[in-house]
C-alpha positions in Angstrom: -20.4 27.9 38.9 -18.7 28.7 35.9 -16.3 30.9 37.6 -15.7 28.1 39.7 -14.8 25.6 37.0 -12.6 28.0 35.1 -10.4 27.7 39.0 -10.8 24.3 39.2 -9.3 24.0 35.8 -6.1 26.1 36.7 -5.5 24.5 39.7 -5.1 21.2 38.0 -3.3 23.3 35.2 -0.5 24.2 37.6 -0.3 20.6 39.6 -1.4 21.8 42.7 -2.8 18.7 44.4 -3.8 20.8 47.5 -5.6 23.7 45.9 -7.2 21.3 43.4 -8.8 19.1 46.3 -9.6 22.4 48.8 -11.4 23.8 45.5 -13.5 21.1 45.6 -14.4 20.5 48.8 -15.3 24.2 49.0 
């Protein structure tokens, strides 16, 4: 889960509105 997180954080690092919502879905 932390793993996760650490992706989730990126994501919404870099603006990417479509990774950020797939991450979390997933």
């Amino acid at each position: 889960m932390k793993q996760n997180n650490q992706t989730f954080e990126t994501v919404i690092y870099e603006g990417a509105g479509h990774g950020f919502f797939r991450a979390g879905e997933e």
